[in-house]
N, C-alpha and C positions, 0 to 999 in steps of 0.2 A: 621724512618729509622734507620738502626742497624749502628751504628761504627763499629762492629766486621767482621772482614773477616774471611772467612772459615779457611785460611792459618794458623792465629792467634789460633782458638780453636785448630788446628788439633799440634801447635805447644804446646800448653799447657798440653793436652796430652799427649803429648810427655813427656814432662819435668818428671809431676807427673809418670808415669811409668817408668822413667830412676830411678828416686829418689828410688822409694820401689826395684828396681832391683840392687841396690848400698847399701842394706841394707846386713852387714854382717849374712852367713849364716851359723852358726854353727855345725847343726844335729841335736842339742835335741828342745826339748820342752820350749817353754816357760817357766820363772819361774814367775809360778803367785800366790802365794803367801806361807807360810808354813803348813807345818802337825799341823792338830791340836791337842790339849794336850788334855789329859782325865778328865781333869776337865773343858775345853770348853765344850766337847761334853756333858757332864754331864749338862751344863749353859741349852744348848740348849734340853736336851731330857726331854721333859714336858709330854711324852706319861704313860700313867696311865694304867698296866693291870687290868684283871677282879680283883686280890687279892686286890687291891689298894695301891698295896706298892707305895711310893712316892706323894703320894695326899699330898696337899699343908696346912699349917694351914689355918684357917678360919671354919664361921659356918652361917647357914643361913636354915630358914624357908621357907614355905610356903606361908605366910603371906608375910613376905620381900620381895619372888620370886614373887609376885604378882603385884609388884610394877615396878620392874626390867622387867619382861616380857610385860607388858603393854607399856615400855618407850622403850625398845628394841628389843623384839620380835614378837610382837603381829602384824606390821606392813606384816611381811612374812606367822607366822603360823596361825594370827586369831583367834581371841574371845575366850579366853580357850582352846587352842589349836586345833580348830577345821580345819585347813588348809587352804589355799587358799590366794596370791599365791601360796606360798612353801606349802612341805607337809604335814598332821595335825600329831600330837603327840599324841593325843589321842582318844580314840577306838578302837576296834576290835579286845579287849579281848576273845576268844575262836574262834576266825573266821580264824585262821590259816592251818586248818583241813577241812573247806568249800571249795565250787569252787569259794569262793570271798572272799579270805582273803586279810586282812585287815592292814599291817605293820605298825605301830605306835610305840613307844618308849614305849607305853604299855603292847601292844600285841606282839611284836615281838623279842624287844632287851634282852639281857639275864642277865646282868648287869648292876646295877647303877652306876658302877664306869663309865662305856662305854659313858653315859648321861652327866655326870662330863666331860670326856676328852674329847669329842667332840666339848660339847657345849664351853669349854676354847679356845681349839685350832683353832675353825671355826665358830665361832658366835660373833657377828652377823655377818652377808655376807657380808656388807657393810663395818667391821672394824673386823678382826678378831682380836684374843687376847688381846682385847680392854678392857673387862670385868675383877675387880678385883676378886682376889677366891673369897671372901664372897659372891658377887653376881655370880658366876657360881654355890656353892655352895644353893641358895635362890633358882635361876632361876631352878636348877634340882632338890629342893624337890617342887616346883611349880608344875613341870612337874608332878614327880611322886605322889603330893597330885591328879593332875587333872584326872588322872590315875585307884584313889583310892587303891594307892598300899600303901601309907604312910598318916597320919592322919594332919591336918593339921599346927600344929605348933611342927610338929616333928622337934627336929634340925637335920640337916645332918652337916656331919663337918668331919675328915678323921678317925676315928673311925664307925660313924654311917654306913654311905651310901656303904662301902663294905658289909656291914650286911644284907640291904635291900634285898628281896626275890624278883624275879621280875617273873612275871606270867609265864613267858618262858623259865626260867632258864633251864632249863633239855634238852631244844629243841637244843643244841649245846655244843659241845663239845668243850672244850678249846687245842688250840694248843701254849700258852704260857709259855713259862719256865720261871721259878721260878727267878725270881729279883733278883740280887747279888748287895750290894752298899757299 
């Protein structure tokens, strides 16, 4: 059996809406915190275009990325990249032009730098930007060793991996303007 009388909530009610309607009402907006400075925003923008200006130091193999993908990847993209659940990374080099083409990081994307900032920014699913460079940098010549677009103990590092040629490259055209820092 309840203690509470209807009177009692209906009075409580009350109260809590008297309280927020007693709250001074100025006009403007909330002040919820300040402008940020151009060297916060700078903390925060980790986005890498195709040219790869701003790629991070660090350098990583194939080999390395092999190890790194097995521990944290291999769970979503499967055995070598092959897909399942998420989707596979590699194949379906020339099937672009088919009625069943084929989108992979091999066949489709047009940059390695793109491989790079992706996989920083949003990998793994489950902890994004969790990964340090060396291993984003490992895990995307992995990719692109599985690829067969780079050989397998190529290093990539922020020199190398804007240099890589990716099967697709021509297939898009770039609408990013030139990096000022």
């Amino acid at each position: 059996m309840s203690t509470h009388r209807p009177n009692t909530v209906v009075v409580a009610i009350g109260a809590a809406l008297a309280a927020c309607a007693a709250q001074p009402q100025s006009g403007r907006p909330p002040a919820l915190g300040t402008a940020a400075s151009a060297q916060e925003i700078a903390r925060y923008d980790i986005s890498i275009p195709p040219s790869g200006a701003g790629l991070p130091p660090g350098s990583g193999t194939a080999r390395q990325g092999a190890a790194v993908y097995a521990a944290k990847c291999q769970s979503c993209h499967g055995e070598k990249g092959a897909g399942k659940p998420a989707d596979p990374l590699v194949g379906g080099i020339g099937t672009l032009a088919t009625g069943k083409p084929v989108r992979t990081v091999g066949s489709y994307w047009p940059y390695a730098t793109t491989l790079f900032d992706y996989t920083r920014r949003a990998m793994p699913i489950s902890n994004p930007l969790s990964l340090r460079d060396d291993e984003v940098y490992a895990v995307s010549a992995y990719v692109l060793f599985l690829n067969g677009i780079i050989g397998e103990d190529a290093v990539m590092n922020a020199q190398t991996l804007p240099r890589v040629k990716m099967p697709n490259r021509d297939g898009f055209t770039s609408d990013w303007p030139p990096r000022v820092r």
